[in-house]
C-alpha positions as CSV (number, residue, x, y, z in Angstrom):
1,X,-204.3,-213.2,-52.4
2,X,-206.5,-214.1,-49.2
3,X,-204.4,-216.6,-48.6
4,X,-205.3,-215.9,-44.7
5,X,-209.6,-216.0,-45.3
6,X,-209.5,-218.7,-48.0
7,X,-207.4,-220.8,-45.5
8,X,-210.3,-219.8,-42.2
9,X,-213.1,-220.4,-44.6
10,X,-212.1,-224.0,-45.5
11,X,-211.8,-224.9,-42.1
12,X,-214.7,-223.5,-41.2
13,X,-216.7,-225.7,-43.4
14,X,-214.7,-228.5,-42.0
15,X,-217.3,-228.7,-38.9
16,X,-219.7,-229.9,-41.7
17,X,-217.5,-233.1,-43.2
18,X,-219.0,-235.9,-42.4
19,X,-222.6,-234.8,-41.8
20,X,-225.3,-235.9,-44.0
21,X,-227.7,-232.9,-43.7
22,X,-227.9,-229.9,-43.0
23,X,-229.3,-228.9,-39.6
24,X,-229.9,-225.7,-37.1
25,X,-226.8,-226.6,-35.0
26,X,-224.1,-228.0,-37.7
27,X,-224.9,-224.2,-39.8
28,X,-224.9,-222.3,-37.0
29,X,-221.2,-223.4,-35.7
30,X,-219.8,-223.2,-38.6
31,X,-221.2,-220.2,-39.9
32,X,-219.9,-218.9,-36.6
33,X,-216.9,-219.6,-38.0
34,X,-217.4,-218.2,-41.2
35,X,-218.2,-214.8,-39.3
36,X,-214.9,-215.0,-37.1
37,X,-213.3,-215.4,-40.5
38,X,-214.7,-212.1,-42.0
39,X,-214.4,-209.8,-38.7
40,X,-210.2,-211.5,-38.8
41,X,-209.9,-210.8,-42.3
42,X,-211.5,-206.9,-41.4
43,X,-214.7,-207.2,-42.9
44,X,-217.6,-204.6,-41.0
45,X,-219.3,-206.1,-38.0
46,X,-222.6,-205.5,-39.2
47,X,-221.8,-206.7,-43.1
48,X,-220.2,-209.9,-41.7
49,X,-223.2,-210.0,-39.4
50,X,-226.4,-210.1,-42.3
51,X,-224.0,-211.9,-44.7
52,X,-224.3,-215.1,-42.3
53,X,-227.3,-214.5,-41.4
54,X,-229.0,-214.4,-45.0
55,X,-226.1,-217.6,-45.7
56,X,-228.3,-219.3,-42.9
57,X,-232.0,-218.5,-44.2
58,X,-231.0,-220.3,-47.6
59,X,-229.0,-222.5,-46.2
60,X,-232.3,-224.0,-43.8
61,X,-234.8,-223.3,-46.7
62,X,-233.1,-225.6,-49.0
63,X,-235.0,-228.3,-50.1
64,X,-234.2,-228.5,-53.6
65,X,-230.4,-229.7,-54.2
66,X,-230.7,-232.6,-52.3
67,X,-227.5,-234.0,-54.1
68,X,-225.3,-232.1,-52.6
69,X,-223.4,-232.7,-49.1
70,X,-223.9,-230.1,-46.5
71,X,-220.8,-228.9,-47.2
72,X,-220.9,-228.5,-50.7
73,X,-224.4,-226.9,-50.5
74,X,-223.0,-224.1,-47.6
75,X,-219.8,-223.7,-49.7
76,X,-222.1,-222.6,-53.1
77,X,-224.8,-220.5,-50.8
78,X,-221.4,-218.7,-49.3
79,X,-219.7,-218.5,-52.8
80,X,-223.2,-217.2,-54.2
81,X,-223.4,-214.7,-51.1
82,X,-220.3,-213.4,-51.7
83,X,-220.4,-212.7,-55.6
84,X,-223.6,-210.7,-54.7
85,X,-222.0,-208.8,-51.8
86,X,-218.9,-207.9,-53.9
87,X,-221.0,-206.7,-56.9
88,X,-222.8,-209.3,-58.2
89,X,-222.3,-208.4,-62.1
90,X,-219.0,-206.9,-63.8
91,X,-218.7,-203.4,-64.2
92,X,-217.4,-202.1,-67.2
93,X,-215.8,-198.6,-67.2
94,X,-217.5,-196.0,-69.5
95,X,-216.1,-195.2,-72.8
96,X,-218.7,-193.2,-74.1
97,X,-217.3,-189.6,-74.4
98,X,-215.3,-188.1,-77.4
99,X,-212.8,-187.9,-75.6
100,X,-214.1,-189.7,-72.4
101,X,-212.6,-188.2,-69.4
102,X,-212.1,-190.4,-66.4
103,X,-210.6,-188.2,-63.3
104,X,-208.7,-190.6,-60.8
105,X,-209.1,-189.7,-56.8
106,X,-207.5,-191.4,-54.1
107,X,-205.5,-191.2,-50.8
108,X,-201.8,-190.4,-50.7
109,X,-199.7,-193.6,-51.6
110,X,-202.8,-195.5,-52.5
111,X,-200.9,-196.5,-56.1
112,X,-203.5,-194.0,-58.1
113,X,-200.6,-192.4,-60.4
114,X,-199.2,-195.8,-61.1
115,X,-202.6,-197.1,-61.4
116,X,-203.2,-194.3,-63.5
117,X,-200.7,-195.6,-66.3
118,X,-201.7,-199.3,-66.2
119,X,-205.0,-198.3,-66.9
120,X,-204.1,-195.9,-70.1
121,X,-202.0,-199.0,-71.2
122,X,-204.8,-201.4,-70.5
123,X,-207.1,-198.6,-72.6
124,X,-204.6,-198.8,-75.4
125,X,-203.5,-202.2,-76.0
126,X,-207.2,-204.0,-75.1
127,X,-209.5,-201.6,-75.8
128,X,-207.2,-200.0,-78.7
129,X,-207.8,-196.5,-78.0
130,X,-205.9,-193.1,-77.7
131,X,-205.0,-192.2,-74.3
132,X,-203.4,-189.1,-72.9
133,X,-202.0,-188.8,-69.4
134,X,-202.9,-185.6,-67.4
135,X,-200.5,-184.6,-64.4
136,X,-202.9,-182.5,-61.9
137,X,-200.9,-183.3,-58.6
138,X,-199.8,-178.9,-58.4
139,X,-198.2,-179.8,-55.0
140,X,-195.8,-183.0,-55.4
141,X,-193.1,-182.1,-58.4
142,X,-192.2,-185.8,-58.0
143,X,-195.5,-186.8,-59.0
144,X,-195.5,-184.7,-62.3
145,X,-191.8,-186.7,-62.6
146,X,-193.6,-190.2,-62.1
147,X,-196.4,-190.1,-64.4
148,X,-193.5,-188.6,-67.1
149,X,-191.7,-191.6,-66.3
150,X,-194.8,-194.4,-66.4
151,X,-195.9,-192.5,-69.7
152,X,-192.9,-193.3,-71.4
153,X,-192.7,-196.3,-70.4
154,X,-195.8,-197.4,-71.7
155,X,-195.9,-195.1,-74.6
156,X,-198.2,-192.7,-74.0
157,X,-198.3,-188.9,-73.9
158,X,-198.3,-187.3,-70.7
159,X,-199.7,-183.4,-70.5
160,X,-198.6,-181.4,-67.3
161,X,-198.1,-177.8,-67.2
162,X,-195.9,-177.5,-64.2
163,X,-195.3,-173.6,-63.2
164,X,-199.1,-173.7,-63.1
165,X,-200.4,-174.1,-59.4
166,X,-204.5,-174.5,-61.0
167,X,-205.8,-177.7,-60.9
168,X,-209.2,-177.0,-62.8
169,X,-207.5,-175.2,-65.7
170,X,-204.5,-177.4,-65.8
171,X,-207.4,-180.5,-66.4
172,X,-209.5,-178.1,-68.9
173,X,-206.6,-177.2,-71.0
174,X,-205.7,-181.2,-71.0
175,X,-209.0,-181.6,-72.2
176,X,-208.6,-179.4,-74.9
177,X,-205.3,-180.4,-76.0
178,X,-207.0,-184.0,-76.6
179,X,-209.3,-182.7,-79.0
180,X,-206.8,-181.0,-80.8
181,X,-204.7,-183.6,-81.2
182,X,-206.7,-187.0,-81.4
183,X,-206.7,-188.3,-78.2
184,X,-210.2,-190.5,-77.4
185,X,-209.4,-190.8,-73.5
186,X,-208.4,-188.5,-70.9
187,X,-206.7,-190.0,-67.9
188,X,-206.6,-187.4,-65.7
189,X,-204.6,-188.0,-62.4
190,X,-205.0,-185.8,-59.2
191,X,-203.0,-185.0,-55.9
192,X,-203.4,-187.8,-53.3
193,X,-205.5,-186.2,-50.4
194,X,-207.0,-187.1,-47.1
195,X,-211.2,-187.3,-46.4
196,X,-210.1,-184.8,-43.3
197,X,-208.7,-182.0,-45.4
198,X,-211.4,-180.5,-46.6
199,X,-209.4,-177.3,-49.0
200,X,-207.9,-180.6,-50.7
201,X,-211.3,-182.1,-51.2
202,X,-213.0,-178.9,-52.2
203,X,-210.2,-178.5,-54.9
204,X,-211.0,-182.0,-56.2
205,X,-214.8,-181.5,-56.2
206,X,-214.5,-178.1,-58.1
207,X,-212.1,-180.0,-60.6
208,X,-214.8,-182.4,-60.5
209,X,-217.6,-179.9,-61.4
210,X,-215.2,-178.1,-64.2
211,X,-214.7,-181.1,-65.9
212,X,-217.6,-182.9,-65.5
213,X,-215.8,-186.5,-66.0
214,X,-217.5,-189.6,-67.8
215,X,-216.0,-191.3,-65.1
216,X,-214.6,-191.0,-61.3
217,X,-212.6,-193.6,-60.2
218,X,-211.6,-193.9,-56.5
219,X,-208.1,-195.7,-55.8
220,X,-207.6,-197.5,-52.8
221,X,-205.2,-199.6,-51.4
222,X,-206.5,-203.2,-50.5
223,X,-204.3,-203.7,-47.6
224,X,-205.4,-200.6,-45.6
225,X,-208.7,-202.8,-45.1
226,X,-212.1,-201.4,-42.9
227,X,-209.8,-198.0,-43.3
228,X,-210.5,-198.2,-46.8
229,X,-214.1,-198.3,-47.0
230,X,-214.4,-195.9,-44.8
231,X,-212.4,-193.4,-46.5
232,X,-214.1,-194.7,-49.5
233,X,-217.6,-193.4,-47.9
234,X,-216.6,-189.7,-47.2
235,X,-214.8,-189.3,-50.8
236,X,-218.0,-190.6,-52.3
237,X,-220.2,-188.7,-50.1
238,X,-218.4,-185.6,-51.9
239,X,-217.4,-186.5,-55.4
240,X,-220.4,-189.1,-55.7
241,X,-218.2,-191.4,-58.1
242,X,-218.8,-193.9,-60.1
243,X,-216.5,-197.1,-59.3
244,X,-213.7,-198.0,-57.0
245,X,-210.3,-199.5,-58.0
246,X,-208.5,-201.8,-55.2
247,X,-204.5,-201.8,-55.3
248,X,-202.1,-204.2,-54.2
249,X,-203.7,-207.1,-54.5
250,X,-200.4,-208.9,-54.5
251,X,-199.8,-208.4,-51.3
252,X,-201.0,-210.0,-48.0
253,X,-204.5,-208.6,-47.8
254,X,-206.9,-209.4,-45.6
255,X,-209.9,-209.4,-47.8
256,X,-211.9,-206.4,-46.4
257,X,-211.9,-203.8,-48.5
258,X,-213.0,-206.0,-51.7
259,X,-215.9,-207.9,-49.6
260,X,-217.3,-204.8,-47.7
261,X,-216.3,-201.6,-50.2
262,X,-219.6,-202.6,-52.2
263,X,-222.4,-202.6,-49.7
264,X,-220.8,-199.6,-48.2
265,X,-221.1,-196.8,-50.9
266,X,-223.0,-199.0,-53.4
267,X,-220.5,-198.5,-56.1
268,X,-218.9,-201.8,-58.1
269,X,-215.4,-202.6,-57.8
270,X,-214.2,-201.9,-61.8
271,X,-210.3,-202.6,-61.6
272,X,-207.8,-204.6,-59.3
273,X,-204.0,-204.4,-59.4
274,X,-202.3,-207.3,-59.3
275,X,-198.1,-206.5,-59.1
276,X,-196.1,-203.5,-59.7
277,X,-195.8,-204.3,-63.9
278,X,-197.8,-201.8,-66.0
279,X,-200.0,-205.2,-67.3
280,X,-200.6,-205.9,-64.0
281,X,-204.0,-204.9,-64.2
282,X,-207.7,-207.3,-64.1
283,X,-211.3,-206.7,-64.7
284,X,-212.5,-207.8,-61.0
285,X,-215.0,-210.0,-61.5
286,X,-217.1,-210.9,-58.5
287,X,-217.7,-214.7,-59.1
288,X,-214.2,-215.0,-59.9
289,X,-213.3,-213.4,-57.1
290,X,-215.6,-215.8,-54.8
291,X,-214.1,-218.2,-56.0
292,X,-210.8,-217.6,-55.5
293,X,-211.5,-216.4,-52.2
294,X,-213.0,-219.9,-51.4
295,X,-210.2,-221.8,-52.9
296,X,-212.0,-222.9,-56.0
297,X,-209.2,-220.9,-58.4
298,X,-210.2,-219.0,-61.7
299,X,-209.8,-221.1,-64.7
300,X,-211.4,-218.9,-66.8
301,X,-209.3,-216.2,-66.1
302,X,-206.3,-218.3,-66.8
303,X,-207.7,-219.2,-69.9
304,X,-208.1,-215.8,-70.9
305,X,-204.6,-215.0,-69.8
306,X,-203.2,-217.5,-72.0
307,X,-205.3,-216.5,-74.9
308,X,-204.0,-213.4,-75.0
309,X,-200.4,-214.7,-75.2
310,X,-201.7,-217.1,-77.6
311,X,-199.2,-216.7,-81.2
312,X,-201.3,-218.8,-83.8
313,X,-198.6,-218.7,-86.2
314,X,-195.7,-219.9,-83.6
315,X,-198.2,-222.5,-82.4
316,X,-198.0,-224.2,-85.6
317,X,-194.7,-224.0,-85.9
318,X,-194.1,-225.5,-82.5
319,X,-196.3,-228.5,-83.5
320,X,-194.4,-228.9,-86.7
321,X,-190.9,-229.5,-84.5
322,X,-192.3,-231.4,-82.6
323,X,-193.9,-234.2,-84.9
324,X,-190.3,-233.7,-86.3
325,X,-188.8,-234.3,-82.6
326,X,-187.4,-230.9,-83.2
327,X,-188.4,-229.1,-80.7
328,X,-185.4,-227.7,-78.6
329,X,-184.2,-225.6,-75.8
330,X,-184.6,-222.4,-77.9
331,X,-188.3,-223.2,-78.1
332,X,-188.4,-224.0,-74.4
333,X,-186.9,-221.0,-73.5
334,X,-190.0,-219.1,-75.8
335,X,-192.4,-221.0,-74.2
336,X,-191.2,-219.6,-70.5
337,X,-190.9,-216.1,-71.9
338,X,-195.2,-216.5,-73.0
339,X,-196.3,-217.9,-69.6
340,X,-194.2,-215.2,-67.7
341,X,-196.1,-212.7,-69.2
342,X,-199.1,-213.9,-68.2
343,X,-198.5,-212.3,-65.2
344,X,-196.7,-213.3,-61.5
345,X,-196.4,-217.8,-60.7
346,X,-198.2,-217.4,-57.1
347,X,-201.1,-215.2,-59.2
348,X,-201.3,-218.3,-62.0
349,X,-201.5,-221.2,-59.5
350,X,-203.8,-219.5,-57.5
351,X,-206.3,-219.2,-60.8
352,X,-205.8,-223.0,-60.5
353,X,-208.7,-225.0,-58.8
354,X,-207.0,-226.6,-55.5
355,X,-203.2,-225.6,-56.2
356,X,-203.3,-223.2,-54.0
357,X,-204.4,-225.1,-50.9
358,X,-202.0,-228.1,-52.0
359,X,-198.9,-225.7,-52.3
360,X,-200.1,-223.2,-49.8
361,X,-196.8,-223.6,-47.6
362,X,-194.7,-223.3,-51.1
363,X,-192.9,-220.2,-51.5
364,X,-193.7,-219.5,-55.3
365,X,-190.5,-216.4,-56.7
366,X,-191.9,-214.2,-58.7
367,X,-189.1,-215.0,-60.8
368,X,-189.5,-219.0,-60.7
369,X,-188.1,-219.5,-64.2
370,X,-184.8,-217.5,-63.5
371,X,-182.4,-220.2,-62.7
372,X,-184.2,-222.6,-65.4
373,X,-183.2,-219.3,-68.1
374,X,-179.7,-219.1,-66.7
375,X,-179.5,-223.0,-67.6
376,X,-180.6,-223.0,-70.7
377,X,-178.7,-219.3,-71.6
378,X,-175.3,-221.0,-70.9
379,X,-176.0,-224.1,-73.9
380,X,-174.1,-223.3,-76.8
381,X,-176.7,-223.1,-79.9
382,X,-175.8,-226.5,-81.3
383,X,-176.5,-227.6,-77.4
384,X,-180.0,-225.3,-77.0
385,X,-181.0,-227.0,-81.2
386,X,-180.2,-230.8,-80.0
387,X,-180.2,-231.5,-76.3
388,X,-179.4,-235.0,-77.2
389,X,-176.1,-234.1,-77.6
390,X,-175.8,-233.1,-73.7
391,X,-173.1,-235.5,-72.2
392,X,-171.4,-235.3,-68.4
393,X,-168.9,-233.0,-69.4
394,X,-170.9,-230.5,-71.2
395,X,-173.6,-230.7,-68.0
396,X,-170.9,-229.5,-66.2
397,X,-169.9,-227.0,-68.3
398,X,-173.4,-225.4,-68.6
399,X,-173.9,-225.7,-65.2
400,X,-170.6,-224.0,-63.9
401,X,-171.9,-221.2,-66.3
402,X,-175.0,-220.4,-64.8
403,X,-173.8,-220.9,-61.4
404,X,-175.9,-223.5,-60.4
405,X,-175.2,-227.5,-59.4
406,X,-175.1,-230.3,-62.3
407,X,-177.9,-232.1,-60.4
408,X,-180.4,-229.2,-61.0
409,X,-179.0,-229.3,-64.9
410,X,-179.7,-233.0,-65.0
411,X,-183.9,-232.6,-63.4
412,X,-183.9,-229.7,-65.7
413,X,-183.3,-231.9,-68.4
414,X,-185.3,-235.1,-67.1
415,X,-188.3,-232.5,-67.2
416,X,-187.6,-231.3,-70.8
417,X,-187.6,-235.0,-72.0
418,X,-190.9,-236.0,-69.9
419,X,-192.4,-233.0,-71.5
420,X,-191.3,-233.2,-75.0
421,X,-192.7,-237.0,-74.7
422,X,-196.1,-235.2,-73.5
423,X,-196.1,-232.8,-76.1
424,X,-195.3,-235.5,-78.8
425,X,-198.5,-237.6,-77.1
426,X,-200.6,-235.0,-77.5
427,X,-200.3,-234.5,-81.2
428,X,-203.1,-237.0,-82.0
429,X,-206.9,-236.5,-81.8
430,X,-208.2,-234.4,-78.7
431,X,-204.6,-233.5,-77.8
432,X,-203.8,-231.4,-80.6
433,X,-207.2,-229.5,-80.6
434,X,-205.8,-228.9,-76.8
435,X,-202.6,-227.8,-77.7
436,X,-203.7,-225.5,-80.3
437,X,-205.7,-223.9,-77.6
438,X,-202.8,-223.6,-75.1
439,X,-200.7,-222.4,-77.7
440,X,-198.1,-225.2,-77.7
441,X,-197.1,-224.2,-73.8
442,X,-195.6,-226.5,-72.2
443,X,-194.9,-225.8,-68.3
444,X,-191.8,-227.9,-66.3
445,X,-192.4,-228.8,-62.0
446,X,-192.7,-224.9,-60.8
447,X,-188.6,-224.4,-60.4
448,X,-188.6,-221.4,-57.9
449,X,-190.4,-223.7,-55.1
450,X,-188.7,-223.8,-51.9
């Protein structure tokens, strides 16, 4: 995620090592560089322009944290500058209707009916509520298919009325279906459009003005960059909405869109997808998303991540095997299964202050743990119970049936032991409070590297 930026932007503040104050000439080449960094990574002339400019104004004022290098200092005024260009505060969505209706917009293939199920499954499982999906693409059949198909998948209701070619009545009768039946949130998902077809964005606007949604989301796709801001302007300039959602994420943005989308149509970014799973979905945070843009990770997002995998009960079992030196393969394997669903490896170390610079040549699978499951899948349950019992021959055995070489059964094994030992360590004092709050995870060297 802004691998490209985060990479320019350290460099940039490079010109500064070494300096011990801050003067006219040491801020102004590198936040020359800074700039050049924004305008590569597609950021607005202008936006990139007054963001350095008001970086520089503080930057020469500042008198008071004289304990900071120059560096440092420029690196918190930029990380500062940037929480307030993106947004400043978190922006929740609003929930306040009975049913709330939220009506999703967007351009075609910018994610919005896939988006549109990982929010109604973010709605239902975090917020517990009652969503219903509402199929108002009347022009793609496929895309009253597709949100049939995500709805299941997440366990949700989808409503879609398909031999009827009226947008406006096929969202009021969804509307009314809710309140007959229960449902405290309306999803309701439209056809993907472009800002120059204006019959397609009157039909949107007088869906719009039927409905009267508690909230209008605009979907866009990260990676389109300056495009996508300024598509963002003319939809809002007609629908007037109320907060934007950026889409893949994942893939190898440039950063635009998120810094400039703000200061353009003066709405707050409310979601971000983060990979093609249905829980692939974040709160975007501004500071967070500073920080990670500046290399500094997001612990406390990776915190909250593994909270919410967190199994008190399974914890304490965990900790009870292990004061017993019970704790086997089987329990391993569990432990994996929790930190995968914490979402994607490269999204995890990049939460992590200063991984991602130190690994930023590592490929990182999505699917690091695959080869360290087909390991442990071909132990025989005595084998997974009491890894003590591995010898030679059974090494080879286990590694001829998951297909990989006996050396990467032995480090497989080394790591277990090393960790086990940690875990056992960590049972006393400060440890165990630790390990109650991690949930007994225990992570091996990031298998998937290359």
């Amino acid at each position: 995620m802004f691998d490209n930026l985060t990479d320019k932007l350290d460099k940039a503040f490079h010109i500064l090592k070494g300096h011990g104050k801050i003067t006219d000439v040491n801020v102004a080449d590198t936040l020359k560089e800074v700039r050049r960094a924004l305008l590569d990574a597609d950021v607005n002339f202008k936006i990139a322009k007054d963001f350095t400019t008001r970086v520089k104004d503080k930057a020469i004022g500042e008198n008071v944290l004289t304990t900071l290098q120059p560096g440092q200092l420029l690196v918190k005024l930029v990380k500062d500058e940037l929480t307030e260009l993106m947004g400043g505060d978190v922006a929740g969505v609003n929930l306040s209707g009975n049913p709330t209706v939220i009506l999703m917009s967007g351009l075609q293939g910018s994610g919005k009916t896939t988006f549109s199920g990982k929010l109604a499954n973010f709605l239902k499982t975090k917020k517990n509520k009652k969503p219903l999906l509402v199929a108002c693409d009347i022009y793609r059949p496929a895309a009253i298919n597709q949100l049939h198909v995500v709805g299941d998948q997440i366990g949700v209701e989808v409503y879609s009325e398909p031999e009827n070619k009226n947008a406006v009545s096929i969202a009021e009768n969804a509307i009314k279906h809710a309140k007959a039946n229960g449902f405290n949130v309306v999803i309701i998902d439209t056809a993907g459009r472009l800002a120059v077809d204006e019959e397609m964005m009157n039909e949107i606007a007088n869906v719009h003005k039927a409905i009267t949604p508690h909230e209008t989301l605009f979907v866009v796709d990260a990676m389109t960059g300056q495009d996508a801001v300024n598509t963002a302007k003319a939809f809002n300039d007609r629908l007037n909405f109320d907060g934007v959602i950026l889409t893949k994420l994942d893939g190898d943005t440039r950063g635009g869109a998120a810094i400039s989308i703000k200061s353009v149509v003066n709405k707050p970014i409310k979601f971000i997808g983060t990979g093609e799973k249905m829980d692939a979905i974040d709160v975007f945070y501004p500071s967070r998303m500073a920080e990670r843009i500046l290399g500094m990770g997001d612990v406390v997002s990776l915190v909250e991540r593994a909270q919410e995998q967190y199994d008190e009960e399974e914890a304490r079992k965990i900790q009870k095997k292990i004061a017993k030196n019970e704790f086997g393969f089987d329990d391993f394997l569990a432990q994996i299964q929790q930190i995968k669903k914490m979402g994607s490896m490269k999204d995890l170390v990049g939460m992590i202050p200063g991984a991602g610079k130190a690994l930023k040549d590592v490929e990182i699978e999505d699917d690091a743990f695959k080869h360290v499951e087909a390991i442990i899948q071909s132990m025989t349950p005595k084998e997974r119970s009491k890894p003590s019992i591995i010898d030679v021959k059974r090494k080879t055995r286990i590694a001829k049936g998951a297909g990989r070489k006996i050396e990467e059964v032995n480090q497989l094994m080394k790591q277990f032991d090393q960790m086990s030992k940690m875990m056992k360590m960590m049972q006393g004092g400060g440890g165990k409070k630790l390990m109650q709050m991690m949930g007994g995870k225990g992570m091996p060297n990031m298998p998937g590297m290359k």
